[in-house]
C-alpha positions in Angstrom: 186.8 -4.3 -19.1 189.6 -6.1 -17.3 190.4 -3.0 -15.2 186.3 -2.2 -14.4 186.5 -6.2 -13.3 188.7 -5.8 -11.2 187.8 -2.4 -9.5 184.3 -4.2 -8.9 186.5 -7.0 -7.2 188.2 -4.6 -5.5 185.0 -2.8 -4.2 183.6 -6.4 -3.2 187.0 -7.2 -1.0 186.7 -3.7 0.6 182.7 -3.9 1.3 183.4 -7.7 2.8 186.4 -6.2 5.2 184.2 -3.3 6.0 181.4 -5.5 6.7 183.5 -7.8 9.0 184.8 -5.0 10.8 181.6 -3.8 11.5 180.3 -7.0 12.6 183.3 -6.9 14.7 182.5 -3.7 16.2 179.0 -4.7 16.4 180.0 -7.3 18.5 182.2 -5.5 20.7 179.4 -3.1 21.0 177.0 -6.2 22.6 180.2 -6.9 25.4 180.1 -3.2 26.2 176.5 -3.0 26.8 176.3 -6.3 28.6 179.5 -5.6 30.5 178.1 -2.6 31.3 174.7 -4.3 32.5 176.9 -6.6 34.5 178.3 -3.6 36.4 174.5 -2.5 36.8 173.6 -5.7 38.1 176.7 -5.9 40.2 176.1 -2.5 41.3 172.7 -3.6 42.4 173.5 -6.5 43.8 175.4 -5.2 46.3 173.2 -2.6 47.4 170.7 -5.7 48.0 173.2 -7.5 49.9 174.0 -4.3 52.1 170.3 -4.1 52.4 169.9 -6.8 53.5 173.0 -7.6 56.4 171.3 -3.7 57.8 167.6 -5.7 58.0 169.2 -8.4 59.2 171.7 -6.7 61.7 168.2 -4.6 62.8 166.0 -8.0 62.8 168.5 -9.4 64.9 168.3 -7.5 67.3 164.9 -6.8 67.5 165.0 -10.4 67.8 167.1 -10.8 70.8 165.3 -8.0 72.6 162.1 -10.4 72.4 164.2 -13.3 73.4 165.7 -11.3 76.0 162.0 -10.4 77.4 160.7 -13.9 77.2 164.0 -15.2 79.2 163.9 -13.3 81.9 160.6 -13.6 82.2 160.4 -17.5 82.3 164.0 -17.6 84.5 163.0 -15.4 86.8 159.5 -16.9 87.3 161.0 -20.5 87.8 164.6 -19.9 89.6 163.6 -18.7 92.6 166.5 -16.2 92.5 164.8 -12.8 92.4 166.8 -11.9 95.8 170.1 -12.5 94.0 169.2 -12.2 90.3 167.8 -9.0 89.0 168.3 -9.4 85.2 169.4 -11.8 82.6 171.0 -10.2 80.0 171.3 -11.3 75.9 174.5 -10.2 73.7 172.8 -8.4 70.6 175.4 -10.1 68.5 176.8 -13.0 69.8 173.4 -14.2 72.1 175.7 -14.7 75.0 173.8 -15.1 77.8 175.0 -13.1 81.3 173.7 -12.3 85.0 172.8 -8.8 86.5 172.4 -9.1 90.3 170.7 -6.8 92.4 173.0 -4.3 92.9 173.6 -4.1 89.0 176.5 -5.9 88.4 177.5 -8.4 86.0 177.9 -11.9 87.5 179.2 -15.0 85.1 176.9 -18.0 84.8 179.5 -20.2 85.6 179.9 -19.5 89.2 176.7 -17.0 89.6 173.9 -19.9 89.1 173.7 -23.2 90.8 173.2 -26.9 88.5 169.2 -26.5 89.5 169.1 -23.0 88.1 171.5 -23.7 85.6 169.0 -25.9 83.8 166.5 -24.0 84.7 168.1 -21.5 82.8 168.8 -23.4 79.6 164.6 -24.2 79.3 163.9 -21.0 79.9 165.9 -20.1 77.0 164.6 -22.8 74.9 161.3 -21.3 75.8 162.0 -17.5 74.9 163.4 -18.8 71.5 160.3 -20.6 71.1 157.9 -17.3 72.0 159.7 -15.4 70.2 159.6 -17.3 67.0 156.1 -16.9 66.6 155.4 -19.9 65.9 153.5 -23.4 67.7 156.7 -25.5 68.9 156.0 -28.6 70.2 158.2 -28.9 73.6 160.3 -32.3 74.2 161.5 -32.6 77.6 163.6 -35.6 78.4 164.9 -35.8 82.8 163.2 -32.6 83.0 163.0 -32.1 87.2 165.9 -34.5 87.4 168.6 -32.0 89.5 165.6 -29.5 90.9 164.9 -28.8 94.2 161.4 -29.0 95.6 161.0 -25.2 94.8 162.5 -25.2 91.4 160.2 -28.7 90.3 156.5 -26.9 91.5 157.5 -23.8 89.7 158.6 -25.4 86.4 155.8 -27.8 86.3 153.5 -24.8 86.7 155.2 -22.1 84.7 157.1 -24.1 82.4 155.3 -27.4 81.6 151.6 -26.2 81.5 150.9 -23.5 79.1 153.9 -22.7 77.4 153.9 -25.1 74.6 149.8 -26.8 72.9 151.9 -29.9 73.0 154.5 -31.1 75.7 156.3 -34.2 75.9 158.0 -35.4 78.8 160.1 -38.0 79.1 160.5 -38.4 83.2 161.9 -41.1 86.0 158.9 -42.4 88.2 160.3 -40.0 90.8 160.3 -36.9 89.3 156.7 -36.2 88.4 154.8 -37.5 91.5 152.8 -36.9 94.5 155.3 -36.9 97.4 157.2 -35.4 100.3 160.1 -33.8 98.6 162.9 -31.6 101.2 159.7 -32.1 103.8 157.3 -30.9 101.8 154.5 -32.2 100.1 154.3 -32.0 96.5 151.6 -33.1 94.3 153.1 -32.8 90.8 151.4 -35.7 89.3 147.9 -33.9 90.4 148.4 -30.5 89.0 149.3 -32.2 85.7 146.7 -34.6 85.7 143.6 -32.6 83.9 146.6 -31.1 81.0 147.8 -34.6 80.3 146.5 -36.6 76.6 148.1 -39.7 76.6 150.6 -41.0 79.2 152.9 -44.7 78.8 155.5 -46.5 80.2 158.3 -48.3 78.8 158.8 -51.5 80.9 162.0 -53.4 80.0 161.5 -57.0 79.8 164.5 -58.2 78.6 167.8 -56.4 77.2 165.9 -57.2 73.4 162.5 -56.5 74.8 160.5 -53.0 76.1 156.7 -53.5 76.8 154.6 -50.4 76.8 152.1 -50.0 79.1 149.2 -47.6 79.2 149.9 -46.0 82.3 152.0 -43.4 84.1 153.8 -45.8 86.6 150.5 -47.7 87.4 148.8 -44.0 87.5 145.8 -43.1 85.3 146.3 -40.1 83.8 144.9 -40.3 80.2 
């Protein structure tokens, strides 16, 4: 009896160790499979991420050939440079911004554009980012005619200012939007905004700690 007890014990210890060892190796099983998932996943993961630097490397530039269109088709409209400027060019990975002239050679910004066109250049491209976003932008314009010549400020007031944006705010001097002589010639800026304009004020300064705001566009009417 004493040797059947203790080949029952025996049995018992060996079934527990057999038992832990398979719970061990069940166990190790579980890592393998979710190791193994984890490579899947990984795997995956990375083919995602490849996917998607490819759409975005191909959106991108899809994208810059619409901003490309829209900016030279606002520059060129408003810089009055057609005889020197045949083509703005955009980088399809950097979107650095340089000059074709007309007889097809690259010309830097920095000594190929003049301040006027300069700025004119930097809303036009505020302008083609805003087309090509496809979205309704609201435009905020603050000195906007400030350094333009009487060619450049009639031009961006009518290609610019008026029908690019459903809502443009401009934040001017009582000189730059007016009806004038400008260079000897007239221009009647404040006129050909008149019937876009909703709401017009200006900020009077009273006092270094006091602005009044007046209903008005420099004692003009327009809204």
């Amino acid at each position: 009896l004493a040797k059947e007890s203790d080949i029952k014990a025996s049995i018992e210890h060996e079934n527990r160790k057999l038992n832990e060892v398979t719970g061990q190796i069940t166990i190790l099983v579980k890592e393998t499979e979710k190791s193994a998932k984890g490579q899947v996943k990984e795997d995956l993961s990375k083919r995602v991420e490849e996917a998607v630097k490819e759409y975005v490397s191909v959106a991108s530039v899809k994208k810059a050939d619409d901003i490309e269109r829209h900016l030279n088709q606002l520059f060129l409209a408003m810089a009055n440079c057609r005889d020197v400027i045949r083509h703005v060019k955009l980088d399809r990975q950097s979107y650095r911004i340089s000059l074709v002239d007309i007889h097809g050679k690259d010309r830097p910004i920095e000594t190929g554009l003049g301040a006027g066109q300069s700025q004119v250049l930097a809303m036009a491209f505020v302008g083609a980012l805003a087309k090509s976003s496809g979205r309704i932008l609201p435009f905020i314009v603050d000195t906007p005619l400030g350094r333009l010549d009487v060619n450049h400020r009639q031009d961006v007031t009518e290609k610019f200012f008026i029908g690019q944006s459903p809502q443009t705010i401009l934040l001017s001097t009582p000189t730059e939007i007016n009806n004038c002589v400008y260079d000897e010639r007239p221009l009647r800026l404040l006129d050909m905004l008149r019937p876009y304009v909703a709401r017009a004020y200006t900020l009077v300064k009273e006092s270094p700690e006091v602005t009044r705001v007046e209903r008005n566009y420099f004692g003009n009417d327009l809204g």
